[in-house]
C-alpha positions as CSV (number, residue, x, y, z in Angstrom):
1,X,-26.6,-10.9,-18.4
2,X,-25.7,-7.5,-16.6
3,X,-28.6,-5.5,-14.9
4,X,-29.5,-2.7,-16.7
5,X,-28.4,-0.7,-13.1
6,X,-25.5,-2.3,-12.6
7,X,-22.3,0.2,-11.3
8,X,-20.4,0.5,-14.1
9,X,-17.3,0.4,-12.0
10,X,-15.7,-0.8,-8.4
11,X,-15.9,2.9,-7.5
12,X,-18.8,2.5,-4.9
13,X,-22.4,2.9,-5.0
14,X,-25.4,0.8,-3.4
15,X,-25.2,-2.5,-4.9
16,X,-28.3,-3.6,-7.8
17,X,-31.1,-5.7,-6.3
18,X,-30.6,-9.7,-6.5
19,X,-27.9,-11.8,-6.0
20,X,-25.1,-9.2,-8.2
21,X,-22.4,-10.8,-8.6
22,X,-19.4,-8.9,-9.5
23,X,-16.5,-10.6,-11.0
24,X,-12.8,-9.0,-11.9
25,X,-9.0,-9.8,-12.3
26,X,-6.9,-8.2,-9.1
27,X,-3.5,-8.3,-7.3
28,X,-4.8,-9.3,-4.1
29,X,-1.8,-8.8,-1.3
30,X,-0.5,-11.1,0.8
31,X,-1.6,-11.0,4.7
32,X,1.7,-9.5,5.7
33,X,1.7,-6.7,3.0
34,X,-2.3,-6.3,3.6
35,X,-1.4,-5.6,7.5
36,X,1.3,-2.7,6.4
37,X,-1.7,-1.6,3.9
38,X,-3.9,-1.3,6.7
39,X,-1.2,0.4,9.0
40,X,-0.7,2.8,6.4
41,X,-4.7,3.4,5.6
42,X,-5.0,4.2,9.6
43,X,-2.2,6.9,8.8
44,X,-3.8,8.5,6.2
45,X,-7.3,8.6,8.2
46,X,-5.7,10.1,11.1
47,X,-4.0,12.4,9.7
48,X,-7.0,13.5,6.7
49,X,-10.1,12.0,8.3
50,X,-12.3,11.3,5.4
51,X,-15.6,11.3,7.0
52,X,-15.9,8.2,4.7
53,X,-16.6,4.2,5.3
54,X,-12.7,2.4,6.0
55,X,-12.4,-0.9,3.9
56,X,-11.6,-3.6,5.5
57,X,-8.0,-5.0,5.4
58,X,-10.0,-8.3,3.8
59,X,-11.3,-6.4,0.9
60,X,-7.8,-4.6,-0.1
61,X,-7.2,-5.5,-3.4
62,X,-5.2,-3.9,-6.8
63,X,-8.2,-4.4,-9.6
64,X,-6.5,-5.2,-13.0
65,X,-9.0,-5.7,-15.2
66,X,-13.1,-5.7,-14.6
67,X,-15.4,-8.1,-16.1
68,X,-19.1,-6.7,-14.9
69,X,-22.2,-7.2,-12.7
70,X,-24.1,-10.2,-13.4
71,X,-27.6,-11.3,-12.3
72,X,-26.5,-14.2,-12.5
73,X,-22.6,-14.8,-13.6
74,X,-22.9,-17.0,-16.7
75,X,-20.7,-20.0,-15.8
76,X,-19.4,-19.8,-19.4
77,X,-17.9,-16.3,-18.8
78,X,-15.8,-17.5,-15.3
79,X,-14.7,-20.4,-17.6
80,X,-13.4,-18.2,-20.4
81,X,-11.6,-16.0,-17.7
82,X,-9.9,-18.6,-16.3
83,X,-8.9,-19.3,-19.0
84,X,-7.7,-15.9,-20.1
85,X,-6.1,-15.7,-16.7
86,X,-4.2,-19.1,-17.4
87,X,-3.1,-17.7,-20.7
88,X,-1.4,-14.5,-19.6
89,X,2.6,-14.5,-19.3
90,X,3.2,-13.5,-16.0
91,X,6.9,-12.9,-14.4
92,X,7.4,-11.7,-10.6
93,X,8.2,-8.0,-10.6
94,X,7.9,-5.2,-7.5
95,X,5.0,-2.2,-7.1
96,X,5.6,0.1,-5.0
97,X,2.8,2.1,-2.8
98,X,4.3,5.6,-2.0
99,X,1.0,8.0,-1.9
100,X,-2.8,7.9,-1.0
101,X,-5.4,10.3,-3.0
102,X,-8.8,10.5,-3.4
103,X,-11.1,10.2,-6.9
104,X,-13.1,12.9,-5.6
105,X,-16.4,12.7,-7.5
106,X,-16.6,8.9,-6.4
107,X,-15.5,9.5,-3.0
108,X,-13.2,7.3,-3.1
109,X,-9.7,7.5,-0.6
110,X,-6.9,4.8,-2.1
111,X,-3.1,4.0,-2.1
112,X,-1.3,4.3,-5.4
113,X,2.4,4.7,-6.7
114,X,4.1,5.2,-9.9
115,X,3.2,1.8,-11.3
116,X,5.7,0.3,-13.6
117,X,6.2,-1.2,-16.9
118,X,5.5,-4.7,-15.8
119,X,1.8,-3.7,-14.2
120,X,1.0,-2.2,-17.5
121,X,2.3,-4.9,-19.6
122,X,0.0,-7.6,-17.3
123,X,-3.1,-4.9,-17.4
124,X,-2.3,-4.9,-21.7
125,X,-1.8,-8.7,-22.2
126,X,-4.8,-9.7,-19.9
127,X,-7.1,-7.0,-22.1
128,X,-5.9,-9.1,-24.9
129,X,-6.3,-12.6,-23.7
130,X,-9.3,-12.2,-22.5
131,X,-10.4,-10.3,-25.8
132,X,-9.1,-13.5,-27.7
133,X,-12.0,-15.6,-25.8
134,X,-14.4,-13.7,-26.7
135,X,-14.8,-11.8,-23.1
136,X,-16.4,-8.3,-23.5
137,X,-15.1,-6.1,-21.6
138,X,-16.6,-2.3,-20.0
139,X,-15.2,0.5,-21.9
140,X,-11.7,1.3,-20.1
141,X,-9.8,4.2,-21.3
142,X,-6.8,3.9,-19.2
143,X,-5.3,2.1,-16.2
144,X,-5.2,3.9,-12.5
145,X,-4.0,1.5,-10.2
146,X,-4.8,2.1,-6.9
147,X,-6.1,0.1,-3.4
148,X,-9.4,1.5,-2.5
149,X,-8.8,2.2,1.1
150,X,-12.3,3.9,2.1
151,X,-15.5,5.0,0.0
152,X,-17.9,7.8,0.7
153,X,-15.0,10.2,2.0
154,X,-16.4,13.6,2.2
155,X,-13.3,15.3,2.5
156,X,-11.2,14.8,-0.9
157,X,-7.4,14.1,-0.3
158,X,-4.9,15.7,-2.9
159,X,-1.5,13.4,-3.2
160,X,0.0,12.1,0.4
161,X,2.9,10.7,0.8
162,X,3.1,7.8,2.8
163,X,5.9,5.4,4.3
164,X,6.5,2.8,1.2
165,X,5.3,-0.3,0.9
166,X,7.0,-3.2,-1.5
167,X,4.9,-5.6,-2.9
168,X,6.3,-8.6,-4.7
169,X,4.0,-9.4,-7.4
170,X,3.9,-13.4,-8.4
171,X,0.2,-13.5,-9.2
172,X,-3.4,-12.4,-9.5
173,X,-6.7,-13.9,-9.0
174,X,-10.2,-14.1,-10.5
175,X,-12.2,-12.9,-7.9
176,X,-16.2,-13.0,-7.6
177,X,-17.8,-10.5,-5.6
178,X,-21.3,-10.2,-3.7
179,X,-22.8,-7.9,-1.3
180,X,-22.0,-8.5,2.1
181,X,-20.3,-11.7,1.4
182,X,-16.3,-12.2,1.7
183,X,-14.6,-12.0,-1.9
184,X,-14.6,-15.4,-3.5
185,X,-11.4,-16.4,-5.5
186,X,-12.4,-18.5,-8.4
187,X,-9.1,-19.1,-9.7
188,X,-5.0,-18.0,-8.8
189,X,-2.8,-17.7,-12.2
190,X,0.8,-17.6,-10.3
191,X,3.7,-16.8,-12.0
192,X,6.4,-19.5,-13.7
């Protein structure tokens, strides 16, 4: 059951009392990529300090779809995710990472690009396969994908470019998340 306080998103905030235990689909990149990610983050701070908290290069992570706070996670609800997750068709493609910005109500700094068709299509068709099991999902209007780089920046960032950064794309995970714990993953769906 979600806490009647629970954040609503992975935007920031302070965590709700309890054992919270947050659980969403992501990219998550791979150690190599996550290094560049964190080379490119430093960048961006030097260059536009944000006043704000730096992520760690462990906690980088593309959130596709987001499943809620619980207090506790149902075990039934992980299951039916997994098995969403399993259900998807997923082929390799390549996202690109060309700008940082800010979400400036949120205070949020993170690294974005133009997306592509293939990152929409996964978003769409894990919406769906989860909807098919019966997963509820919070309201989402649209997609903004994006790597949360630092929270609480003071100082909002307008669009940056920075140096690229490839990432090939032949996965996702279900990840579980608690406060001040390292992100669990539940389950990989890697593609065919």
């Amino acid at each position: 059951m979600q806490p009647a306080d629970a954040q609503p998103d992975l935007l920031g905030g302070a965590p709700s009392p309890g054992d919270v235990q947050r659980l969403f689909f992501a990219l998550v990149p791979p150690p190599a990529l996550r290094d560049r990610i964190a080379a490119a983050a430093a960048a961006v701070e030097r260059a536009h300090p944000s006043g704000g908290r730096m992520l760690k290069p462990d906690r980088y992570h593309l959130t596709l779809r987001f499943l809620g706070d619980f207090d506790p996670l149902p075990p039934s609800l992980a299951d039916a995710a997994r098995a969403a997750g399993d259900a998807v068709p997923l082929r390799p493609f390549e996202l690109l990472l060309d700008h940082a910005g800010s979400f400036g109500r949120n205070g949020v700094r993170w690294l974005g690009g133009p997306g592509s068709d293939a990152l929409q299509a996964l978003w769409r068709d894990l919406g769906d396969a989860l909807a098919r099991r019966g997963v509820r999902l919070p309201r989402e209007t649209s997609f903004a994908p994006h790597v949360t780089i630092a929270r609480a920046a003071r100082a909002p960032l307008g669009r940056t470019p920075i140096d690229p950064l490839s990432w090939p794309v032949d996965g996702f995970a279900l990840v579980l998340g608690r406060p001040g714990r390292p992100y669990e993953i539940l389950h990989r769906r890697e593609a065919a």
